[in-house]
N, C-alpha and C positions, 0 to 999 in steps of 0.2 A: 758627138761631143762638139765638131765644129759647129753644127745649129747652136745647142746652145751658149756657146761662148760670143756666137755671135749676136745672139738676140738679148744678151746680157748685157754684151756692151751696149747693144742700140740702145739697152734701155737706160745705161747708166749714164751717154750722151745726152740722154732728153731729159734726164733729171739734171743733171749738170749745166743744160744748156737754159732750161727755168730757173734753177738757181741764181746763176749770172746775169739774167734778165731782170732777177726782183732788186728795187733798189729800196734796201731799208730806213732809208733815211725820206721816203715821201711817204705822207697820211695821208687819208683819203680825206678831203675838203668835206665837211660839214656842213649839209643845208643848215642857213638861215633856221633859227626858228619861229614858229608860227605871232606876230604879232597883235593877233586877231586882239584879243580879249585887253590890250593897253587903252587905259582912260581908268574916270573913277565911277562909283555904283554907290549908290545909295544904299540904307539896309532898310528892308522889307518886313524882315521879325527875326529873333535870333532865337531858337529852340530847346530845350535839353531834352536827353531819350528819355527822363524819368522826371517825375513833380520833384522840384526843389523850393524849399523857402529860405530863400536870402535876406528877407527883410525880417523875417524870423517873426511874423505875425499871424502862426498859426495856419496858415491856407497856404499848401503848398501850391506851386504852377510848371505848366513847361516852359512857359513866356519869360527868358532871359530877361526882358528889358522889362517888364510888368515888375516881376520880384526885384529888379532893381530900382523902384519906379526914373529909369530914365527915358519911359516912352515917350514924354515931350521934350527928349533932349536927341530924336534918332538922328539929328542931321552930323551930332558928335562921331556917329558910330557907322563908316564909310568902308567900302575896298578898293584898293588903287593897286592895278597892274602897271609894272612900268619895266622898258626895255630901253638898255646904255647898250650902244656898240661902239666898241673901243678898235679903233683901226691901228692893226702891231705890223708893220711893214719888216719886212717879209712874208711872216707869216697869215694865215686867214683871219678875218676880226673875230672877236671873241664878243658872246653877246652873254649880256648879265639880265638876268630877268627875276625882277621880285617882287612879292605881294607886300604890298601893308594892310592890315586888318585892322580894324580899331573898332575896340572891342570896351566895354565897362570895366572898371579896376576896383578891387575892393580895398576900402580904407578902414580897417580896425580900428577902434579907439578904445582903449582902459583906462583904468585909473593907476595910481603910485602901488598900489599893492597888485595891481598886474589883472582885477577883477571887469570883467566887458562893461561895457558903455553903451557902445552904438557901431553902427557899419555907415560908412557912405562911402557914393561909388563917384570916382572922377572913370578919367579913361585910360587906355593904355593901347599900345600897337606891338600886333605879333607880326614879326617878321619870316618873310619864308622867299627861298629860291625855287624856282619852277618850271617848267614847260609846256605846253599846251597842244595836243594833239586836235588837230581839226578835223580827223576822219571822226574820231570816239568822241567827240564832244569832252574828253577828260582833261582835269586839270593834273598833275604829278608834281609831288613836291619831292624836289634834290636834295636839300637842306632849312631845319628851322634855325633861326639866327638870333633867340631870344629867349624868353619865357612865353612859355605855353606852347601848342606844337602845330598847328595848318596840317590839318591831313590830306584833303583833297577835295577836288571842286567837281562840280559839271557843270555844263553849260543846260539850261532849262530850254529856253528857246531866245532865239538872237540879240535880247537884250537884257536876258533874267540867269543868275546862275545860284547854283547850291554850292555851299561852302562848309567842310565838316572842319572841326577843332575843338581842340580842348586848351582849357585854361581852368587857373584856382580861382575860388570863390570861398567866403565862409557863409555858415550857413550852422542853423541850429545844430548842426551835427559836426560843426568845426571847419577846417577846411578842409575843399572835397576840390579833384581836379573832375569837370564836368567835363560831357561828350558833347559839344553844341552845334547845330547845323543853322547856318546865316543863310536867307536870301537877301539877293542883293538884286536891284534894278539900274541900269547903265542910265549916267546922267546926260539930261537930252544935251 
């Protein structure tokens, strides 16, 4: 019985002595995150996983910007990583990292009695918070902060990336929220 009351307590000392060691009130400091991927990116072609016709003239495509004809407008339609660190003294700086995508916007037009017209597309930016791991090449998104959603990126090779998302679009079959994958090229 004296063994084990003694090896009891050692052991409830060494619980109690870790105990009183841990101080609740310190986090563990947070690497930095990766700022690799900040600057802006051209866009390369923007895709859908299935033919859509948005210009609604009979010949569907996967070519986002074809069916929107803003192919001679691609310098509109850019991605820009960007990374604020904000210095909170005391505590460690807190870093804010987010996409802007900019992407075609569809413009419905009717008449008084509510019967379709025409489409045309200006632009629009979907917003998203993010972090970038540089072992996987993956982009991860924390938060989208708009309409439409940024799902997730890759990096292709060190100046070219994939970008998946979805946004609405109308289209002979109404409006459709589309799955679109961008490449993008880093501007020299």
């Amino acid at each position: 019985m004296k063994k084990l009351s003694g090896r009891f307590l050692l052991s409830v000392g060494i619980v109690a002595g870790c105990v009183a060691c841990q101080d609740n009130d310190v986090k563990p400091v947070e690497a930095p995150p990766s700022t690799k991927l900040d600057g802006t990116y051209d866009v390369i072609s923007i895709t859908c996983d299935y033919p859509i016709d948005l210009d609604r003239d009979g010949n569907p495509s996967f070519d986002l910007l074809a069916e929107t004809h803003e192919a001679s407008h691609t310098s509109r339609y850019y991605l820009e990583f960007k990374t604020e660190i904000y210095d909170r003294d005391p505590d460690p700086d807190f870093y804010d990292q987010e996409i802007d995508l900019w992407i075609p916007f569809t413009n419905v037009f009717k008449d008084a009695s509510g019967d379709f017209l025409d489409v045309k597309y200006g632009f629009t930016n979907l917003l998203a918070r993010y972090r970038y791991d540089e072992t996987t090449g993956n982009v991860s998104i924390l938060r989208n902060l708009g309409n439409g959603e940024v799902v997730s990126g890759h990096v292709i090779s060190e100046d070219t990336l994939s970008m998946q998302f979805k946004a609405y679009f109308y289209s002979t079959k109404g409006w459709e929220t589309l799955p679109l994958n961008g490449i993008y090229k880093r501007r020299p």
